[in-house]
Kinemage of the C-alpha trace (Angstrom):
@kinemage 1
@onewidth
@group {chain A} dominant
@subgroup {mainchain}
@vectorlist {calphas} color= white
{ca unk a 1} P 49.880 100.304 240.762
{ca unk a 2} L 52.337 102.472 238.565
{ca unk a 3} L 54.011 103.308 241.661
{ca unk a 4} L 54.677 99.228 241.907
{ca unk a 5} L 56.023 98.978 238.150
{ca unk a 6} L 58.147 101.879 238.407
{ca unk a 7} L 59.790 100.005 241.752
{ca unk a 8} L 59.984 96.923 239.469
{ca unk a 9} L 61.297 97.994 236.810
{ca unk a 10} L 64.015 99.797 238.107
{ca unk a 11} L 65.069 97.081 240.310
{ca unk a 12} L 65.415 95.249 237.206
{ca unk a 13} L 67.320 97.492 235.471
{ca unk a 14} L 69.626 97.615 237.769
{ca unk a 15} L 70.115 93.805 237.651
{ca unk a 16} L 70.882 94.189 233.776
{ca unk a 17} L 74.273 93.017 233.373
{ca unk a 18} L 75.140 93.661 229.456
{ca unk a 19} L 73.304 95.069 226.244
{ca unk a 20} L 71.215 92.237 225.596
{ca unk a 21} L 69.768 92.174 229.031
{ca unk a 22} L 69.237 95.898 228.763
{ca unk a 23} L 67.527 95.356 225.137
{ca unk a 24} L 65.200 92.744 226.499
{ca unk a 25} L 64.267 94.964 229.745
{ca unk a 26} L 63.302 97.630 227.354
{ca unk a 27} L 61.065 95.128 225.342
{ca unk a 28} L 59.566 93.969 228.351
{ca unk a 29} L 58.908 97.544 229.882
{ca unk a 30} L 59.022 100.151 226.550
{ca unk a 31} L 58.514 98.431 223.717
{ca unk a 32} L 55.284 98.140 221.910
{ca unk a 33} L 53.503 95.534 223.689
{ca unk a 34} L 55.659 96.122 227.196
{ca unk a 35} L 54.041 97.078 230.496
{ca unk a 36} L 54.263 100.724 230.519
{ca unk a 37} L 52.836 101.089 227.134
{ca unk a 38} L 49.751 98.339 228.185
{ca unk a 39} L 49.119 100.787 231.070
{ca unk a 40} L 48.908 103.740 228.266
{ca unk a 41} L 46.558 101.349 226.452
{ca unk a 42} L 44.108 100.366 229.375
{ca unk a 43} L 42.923 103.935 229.587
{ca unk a 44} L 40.089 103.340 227.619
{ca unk a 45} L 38.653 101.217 230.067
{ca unk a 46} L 38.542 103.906 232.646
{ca unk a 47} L 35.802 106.622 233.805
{ca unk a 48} L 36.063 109.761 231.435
{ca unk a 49} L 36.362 111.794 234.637
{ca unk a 50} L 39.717 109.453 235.867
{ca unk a 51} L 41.405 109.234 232.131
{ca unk a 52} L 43.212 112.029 231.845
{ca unk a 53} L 45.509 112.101 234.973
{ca unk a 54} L 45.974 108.173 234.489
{ca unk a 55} L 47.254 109.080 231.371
{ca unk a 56} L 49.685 111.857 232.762
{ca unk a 57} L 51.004 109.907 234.932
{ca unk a 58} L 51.546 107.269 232.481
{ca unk a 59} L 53.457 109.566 230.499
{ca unk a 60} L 55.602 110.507 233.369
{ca unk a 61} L 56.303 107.133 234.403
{ca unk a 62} L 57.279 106.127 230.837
{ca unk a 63} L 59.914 109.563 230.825
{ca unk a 64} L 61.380 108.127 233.855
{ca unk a 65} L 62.059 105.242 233.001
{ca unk a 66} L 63.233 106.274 229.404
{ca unk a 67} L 65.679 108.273 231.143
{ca unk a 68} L 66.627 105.652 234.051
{ca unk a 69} L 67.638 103.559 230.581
{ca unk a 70} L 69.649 105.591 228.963
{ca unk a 71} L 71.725 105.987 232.110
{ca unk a 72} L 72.158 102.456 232.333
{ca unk a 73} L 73.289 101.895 229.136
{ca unk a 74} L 75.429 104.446 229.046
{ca unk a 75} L 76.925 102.564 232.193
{ca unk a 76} L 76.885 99.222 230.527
{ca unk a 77} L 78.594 100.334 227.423
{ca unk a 78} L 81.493 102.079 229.403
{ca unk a 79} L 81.874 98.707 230.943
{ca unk a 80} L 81.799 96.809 228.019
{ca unk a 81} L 84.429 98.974 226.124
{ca unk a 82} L 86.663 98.924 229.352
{ca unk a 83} L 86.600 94.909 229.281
{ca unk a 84} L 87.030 94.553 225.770
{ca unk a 85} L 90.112 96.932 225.797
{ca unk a 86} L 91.181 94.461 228.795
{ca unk a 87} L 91.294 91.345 226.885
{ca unk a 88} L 92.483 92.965 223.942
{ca unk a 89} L 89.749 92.688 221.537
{ca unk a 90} L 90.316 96.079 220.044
{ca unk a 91} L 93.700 96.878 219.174
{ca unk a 92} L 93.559 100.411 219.133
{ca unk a 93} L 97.303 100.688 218.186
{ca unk a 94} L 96.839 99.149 214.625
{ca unk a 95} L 96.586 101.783 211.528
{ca unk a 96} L 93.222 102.550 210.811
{ca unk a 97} L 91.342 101.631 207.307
{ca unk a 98} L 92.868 103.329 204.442
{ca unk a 99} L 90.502 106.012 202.324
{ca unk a 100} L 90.128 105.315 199.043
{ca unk a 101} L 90.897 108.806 196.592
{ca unk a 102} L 87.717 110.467 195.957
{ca unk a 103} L 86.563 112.003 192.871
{ca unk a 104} L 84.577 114.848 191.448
{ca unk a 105} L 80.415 114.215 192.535
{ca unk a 106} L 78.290 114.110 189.389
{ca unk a 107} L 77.328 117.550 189.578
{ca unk a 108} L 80.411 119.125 189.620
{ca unk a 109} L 81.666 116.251 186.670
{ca unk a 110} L 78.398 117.553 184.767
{ca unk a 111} L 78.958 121.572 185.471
{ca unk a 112} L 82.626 120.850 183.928
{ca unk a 113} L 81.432 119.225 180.437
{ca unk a 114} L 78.275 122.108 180.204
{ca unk a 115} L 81.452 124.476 180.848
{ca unk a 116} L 83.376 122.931 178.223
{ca unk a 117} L 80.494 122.817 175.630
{ca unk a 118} L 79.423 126.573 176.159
{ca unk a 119} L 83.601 127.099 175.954
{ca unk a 120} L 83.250 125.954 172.326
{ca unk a 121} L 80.829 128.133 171.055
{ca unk a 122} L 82.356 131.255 171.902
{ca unk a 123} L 80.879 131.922 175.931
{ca unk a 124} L 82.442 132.434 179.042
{ca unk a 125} L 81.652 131.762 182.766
{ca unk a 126} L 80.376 134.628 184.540
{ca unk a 127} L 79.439 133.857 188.572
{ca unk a 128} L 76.922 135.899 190.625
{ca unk a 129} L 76.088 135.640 194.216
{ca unk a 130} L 73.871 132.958 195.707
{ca unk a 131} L 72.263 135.981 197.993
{ca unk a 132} L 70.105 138.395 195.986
{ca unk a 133} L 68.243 141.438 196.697
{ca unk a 134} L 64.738 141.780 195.582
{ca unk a 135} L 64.852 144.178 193.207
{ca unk a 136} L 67.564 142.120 191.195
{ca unk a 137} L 66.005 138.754 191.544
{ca unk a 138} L 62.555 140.243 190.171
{ca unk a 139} L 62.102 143.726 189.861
{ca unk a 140} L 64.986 144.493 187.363
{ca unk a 141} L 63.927 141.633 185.905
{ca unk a 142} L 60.245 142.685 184.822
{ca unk a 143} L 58.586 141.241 187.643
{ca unk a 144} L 57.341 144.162 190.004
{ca unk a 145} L 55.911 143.768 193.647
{ca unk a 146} L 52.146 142.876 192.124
{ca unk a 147} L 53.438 140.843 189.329
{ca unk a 148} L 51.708 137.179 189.350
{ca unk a 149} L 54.691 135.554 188.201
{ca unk a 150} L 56.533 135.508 191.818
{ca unk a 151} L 54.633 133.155 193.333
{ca unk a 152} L 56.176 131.035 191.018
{ca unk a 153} L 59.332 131.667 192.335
{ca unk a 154} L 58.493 131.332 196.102
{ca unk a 155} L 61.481 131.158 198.041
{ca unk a 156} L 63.834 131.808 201.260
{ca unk a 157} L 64.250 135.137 202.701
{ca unk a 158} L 66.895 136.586 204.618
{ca unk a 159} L 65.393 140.143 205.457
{ca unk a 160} L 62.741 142.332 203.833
{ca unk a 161} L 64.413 142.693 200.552
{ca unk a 162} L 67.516 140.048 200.753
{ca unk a 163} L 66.876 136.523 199.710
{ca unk a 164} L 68.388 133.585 198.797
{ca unk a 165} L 68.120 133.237 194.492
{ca unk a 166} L 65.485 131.232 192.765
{ca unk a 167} L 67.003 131.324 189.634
{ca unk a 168} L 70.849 132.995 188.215
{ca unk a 169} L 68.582 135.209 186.082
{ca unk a 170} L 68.984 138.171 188.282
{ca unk a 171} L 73.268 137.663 186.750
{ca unk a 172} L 71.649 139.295 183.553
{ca unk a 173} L 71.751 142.809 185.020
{ca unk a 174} L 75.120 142.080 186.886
{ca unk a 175} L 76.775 141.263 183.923
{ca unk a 176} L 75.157 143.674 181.627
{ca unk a 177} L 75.340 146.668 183.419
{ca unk a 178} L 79.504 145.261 184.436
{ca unk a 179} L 80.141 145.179 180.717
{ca unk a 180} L 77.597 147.688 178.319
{ca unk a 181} L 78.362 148.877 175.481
{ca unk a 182} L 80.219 145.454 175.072
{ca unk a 183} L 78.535 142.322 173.121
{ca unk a 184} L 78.238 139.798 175.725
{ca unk a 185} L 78.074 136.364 175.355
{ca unk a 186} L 78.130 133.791 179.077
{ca unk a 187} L 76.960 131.380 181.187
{ca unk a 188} L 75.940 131.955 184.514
{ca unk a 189} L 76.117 128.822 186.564
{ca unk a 190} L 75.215 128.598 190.124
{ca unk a 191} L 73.063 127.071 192.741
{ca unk a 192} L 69.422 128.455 193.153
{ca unk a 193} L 66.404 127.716 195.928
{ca unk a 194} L 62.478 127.535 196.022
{ca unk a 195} L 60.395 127.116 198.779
{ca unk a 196} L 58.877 124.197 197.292
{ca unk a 197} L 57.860 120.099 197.615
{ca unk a 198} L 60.717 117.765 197.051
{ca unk a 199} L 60.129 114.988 194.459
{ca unk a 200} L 61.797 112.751 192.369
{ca unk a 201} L 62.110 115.394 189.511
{ca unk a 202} L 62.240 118.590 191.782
{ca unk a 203} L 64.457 119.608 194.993
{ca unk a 204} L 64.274 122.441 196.877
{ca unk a 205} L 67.789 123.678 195.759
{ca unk a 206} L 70.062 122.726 192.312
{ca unk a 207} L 72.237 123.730 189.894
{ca unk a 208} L 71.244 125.953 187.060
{ca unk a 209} L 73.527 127.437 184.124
{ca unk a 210} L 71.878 130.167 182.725
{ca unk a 211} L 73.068 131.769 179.639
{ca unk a 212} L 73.177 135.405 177.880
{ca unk a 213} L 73.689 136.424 174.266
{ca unk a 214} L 73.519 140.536 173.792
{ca unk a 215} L 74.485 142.068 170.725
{ca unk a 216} L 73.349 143.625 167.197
{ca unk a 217} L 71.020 141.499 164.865
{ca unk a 218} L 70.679 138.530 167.568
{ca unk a 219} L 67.587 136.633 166.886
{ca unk a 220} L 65.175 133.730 167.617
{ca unk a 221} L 67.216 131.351 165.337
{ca unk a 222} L 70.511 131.913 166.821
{ca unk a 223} L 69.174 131.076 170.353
{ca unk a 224} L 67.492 127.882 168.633
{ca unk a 225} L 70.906 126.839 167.175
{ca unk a 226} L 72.686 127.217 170.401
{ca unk a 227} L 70.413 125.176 172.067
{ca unk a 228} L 69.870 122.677 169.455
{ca unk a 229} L 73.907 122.250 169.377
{ca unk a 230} L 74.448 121.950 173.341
{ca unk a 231} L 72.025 119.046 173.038
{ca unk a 232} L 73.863 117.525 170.589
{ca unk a 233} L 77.163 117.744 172.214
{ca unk a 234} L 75.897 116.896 175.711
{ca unk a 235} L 73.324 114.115 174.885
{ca unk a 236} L 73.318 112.117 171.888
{ca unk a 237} L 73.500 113.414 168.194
{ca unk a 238} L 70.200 111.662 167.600
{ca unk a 239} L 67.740 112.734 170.740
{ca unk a 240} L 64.897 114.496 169.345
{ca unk a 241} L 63.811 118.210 170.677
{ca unk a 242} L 61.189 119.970 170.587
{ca unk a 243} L 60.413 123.468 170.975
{ca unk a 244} L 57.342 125.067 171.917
{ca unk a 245} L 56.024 128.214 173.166
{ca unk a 246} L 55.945 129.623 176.660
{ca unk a 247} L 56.372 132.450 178.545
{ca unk a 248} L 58.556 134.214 180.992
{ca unk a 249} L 58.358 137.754 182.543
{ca unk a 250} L 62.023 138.336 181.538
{ca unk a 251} L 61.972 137.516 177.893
{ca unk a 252} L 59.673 138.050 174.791
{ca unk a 253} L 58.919 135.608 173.060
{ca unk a 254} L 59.506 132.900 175.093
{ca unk a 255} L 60.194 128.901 174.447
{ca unk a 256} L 60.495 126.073 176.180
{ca unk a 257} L 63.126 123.266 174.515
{ca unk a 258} L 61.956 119.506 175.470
{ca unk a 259} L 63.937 116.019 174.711
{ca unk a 260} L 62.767 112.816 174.471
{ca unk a 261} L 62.877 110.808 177.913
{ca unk a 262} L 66.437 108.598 177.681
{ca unk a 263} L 64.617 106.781 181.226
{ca unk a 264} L 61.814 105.304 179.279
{ca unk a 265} L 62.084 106.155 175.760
{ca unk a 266} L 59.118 108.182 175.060
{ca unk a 267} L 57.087 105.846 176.967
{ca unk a 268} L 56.237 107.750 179.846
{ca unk a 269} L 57.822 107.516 183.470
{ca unk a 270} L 57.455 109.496 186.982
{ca unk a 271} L 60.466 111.635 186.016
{ca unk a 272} L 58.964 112.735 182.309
{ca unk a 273} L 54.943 113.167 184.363
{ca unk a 274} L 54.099 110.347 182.244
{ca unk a 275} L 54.431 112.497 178.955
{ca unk a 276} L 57.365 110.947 177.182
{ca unk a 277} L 58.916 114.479 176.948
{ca unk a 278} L 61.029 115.734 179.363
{ca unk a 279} L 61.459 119.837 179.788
{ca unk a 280} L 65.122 120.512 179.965
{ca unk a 281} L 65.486 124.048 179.039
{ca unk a 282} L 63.158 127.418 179.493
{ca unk a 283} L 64.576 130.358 176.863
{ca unk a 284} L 63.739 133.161 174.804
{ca unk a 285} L 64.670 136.560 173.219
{ca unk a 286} L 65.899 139.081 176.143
{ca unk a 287} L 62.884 141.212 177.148
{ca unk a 288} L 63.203 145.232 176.297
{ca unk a 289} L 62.547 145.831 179.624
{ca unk a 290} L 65.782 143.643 180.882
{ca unk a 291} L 67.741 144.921 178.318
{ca unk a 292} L 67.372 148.430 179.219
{ca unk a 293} L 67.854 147.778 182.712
{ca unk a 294} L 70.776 146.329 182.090
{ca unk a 295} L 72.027 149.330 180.189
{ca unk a 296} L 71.144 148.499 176.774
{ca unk a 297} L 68.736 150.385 174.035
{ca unk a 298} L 66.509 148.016 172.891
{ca unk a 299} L 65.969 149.815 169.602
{ca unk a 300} L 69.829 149.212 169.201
{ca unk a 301} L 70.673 145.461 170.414
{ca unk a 302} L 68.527 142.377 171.229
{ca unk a 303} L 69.870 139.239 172.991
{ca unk a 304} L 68.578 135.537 173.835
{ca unk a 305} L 68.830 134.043 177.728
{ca unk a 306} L 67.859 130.382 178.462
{ca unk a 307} L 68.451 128.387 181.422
{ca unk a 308} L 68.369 125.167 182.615
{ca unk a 309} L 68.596 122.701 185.731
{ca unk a 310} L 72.619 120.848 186.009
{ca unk a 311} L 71.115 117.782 188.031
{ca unk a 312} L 67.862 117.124 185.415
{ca unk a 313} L 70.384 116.887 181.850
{ca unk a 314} L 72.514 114.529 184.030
{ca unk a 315} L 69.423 112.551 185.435
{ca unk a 316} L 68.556 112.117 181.213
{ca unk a 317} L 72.112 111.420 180.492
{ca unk a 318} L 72.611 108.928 182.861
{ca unk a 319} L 69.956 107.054 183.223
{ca unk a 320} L 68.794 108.464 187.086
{ca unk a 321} L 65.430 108.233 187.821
{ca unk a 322} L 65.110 110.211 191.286
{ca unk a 323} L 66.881 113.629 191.817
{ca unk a 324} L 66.810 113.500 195.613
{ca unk a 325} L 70.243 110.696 195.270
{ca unk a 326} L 72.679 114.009 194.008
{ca unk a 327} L 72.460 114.888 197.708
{ca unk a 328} L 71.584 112.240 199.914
{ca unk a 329} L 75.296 111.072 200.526
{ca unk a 330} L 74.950 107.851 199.908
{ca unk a 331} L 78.620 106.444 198.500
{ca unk a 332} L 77.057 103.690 196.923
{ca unk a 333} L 74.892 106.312 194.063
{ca unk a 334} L 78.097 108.168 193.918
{ca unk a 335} L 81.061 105.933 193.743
{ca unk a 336} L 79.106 104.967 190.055
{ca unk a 337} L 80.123 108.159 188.557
């Protein structure tokens, strides 16, 4: 019986003389509700004992013929092209369509005004390396082998202790240790990556600017005014923020800045959790430990680091409600910006 279909078919194909031929043969045989798949379906109504080499050879008929298709249409469309290019239907001597000039994506056009903000008040742009070892991405950074806090920051790894970033923290101790006994005062921007689900609000790898305040007499207040002032510039002079404690491994005490959702106006949305609040920035004061890893006596200077997603500010800003469009490609969510 298969034996007889297979004969069939292929005569059949054969026969097919363009693409819609072929397209209805592989309705007729392959699609859903063609013969070869009915055969797949009729197992059921065999002995246990004869199912499973029915359905083998099923299988094997269905490859064949799968393959037996793509031949032929590989056939047909040669043909096709060849009398097209006969008659003249494609000119292939005419100029092609023209490109329109492209432009900066969002991110970039968002990295540029942070850059420009941070610029103002007095900090520079310091870049570290997308590849980290482990001890800089969390041991330097107060977060040992048995420290909780890493599976946190579950991520890609390279080798035993060489990994892709999960955050431009680890460009603390770079910088610090590049520039002690000097005040510093930077941004860190950079991509970062985590092993985790992608959502509307959450991919597995973004933007981040991170930034770093070390000097004499720094404290909690200063690193509230920068923050306070960034969102001012960036969003609108009148978006409300509010602070509230946290915690981080790598600083101490620890905040977390929220804004009032721009998407729904405090209503609550799938980008906000419902909450009305939307977390745009984790901070607070440089932990001792950091600090004098980096070089620095903690009895003698204190600092202030905060960082904070590039795609999420610009998903507020502009209205976005799904993070995964900054990298799908599609011309038609970036053409708007």
């Amino acid at each position: 019986m298969l034996d007889q279909l297979e004969q069939k078919a292929r005569q059949a194909l054969d026969a097919t003389p363009d693409s819609d031929a072929l397209a209805a043969w592989h309705r007729h045989y392959l699609g859903k509700k063609g013969a070869a798949t009915q055969m797949l379906r009729s197992v059921s109504a065999l002995p246990p004992e004869e199912r499973p080499a029915f359905g083998q050879a099923v299988n094997r008929l269905k490859r064949a013929l799968e393959t037996a298709f793509e031949a032929r249409q590989a056939v047909i469309q040669r043909q096709e092209m060849e009398q097209q290019l006969a008659s003249g239907a494609i000119d292939v001597t005419l100029s092609g369509r023209p490109t329109g000039p492209g432009h900066l994506h969002l991110t970039t056009q968002t990295l540029r005004q942070i850059y420009a903000i941070f610029a103002g008040m007095g900090f520079q742009v310091y870049e570290a390396p997308d590849v980290e070892t482990d001890e800089l991405n969390f041991g330097l950074l107060n977060m040992p082998p048995e420290h909780p806090a890493r599976d946190m920051w579950d991520t890609f790894w390279i080798g035993d202790q060489v990994l892709l970033r999960t955050h431009t923290s680890p460009g603390q101790i770079r910088v610090m240790r590049e520039r002690y006994p000097e005040p510093i005062r930077v941004i860190l921007p950079g991509k970062c990556y985590r092993y985790e689900q992608i959502t509307a609000r959450a991919e597995h790898q973004f933007y981040q600017v991170e930034g770093l305040a070390v000097g004499r007499g720094i404290q909690m207040t200063d690193l509230i005014g920068t923050l306070t002032e960034f969102a001012r510039r960036f969003y609108e002079p009148d978006r409300r923020i509010r602070i509230r404690g946290s915690y981080f491994p790598f600083t101490e005490p620890s905040i977390e800045a929220d804004m009032d959702c721009i998407l729904c106006n405090g209503k609550g949305c799938r980008v906000c959790k419902y909450s009305g609040w939307l977390e745009v920035c984790g901070a607070g004061m440089v932990h001792p430990v950091v600090l004098q890893n980096g070089g620095y006596d903690p009895e003698e200077w204190s600092g202030f680091a905060f960082g904070f997603g590039v795609e999420r500010p610009a998903m507020v800003k502009y209205g976005i409600d799904d993070i995964r469009y900054f990298y799908g490609n599609d011309l038609r969510f970036s053409t708007q910006f």
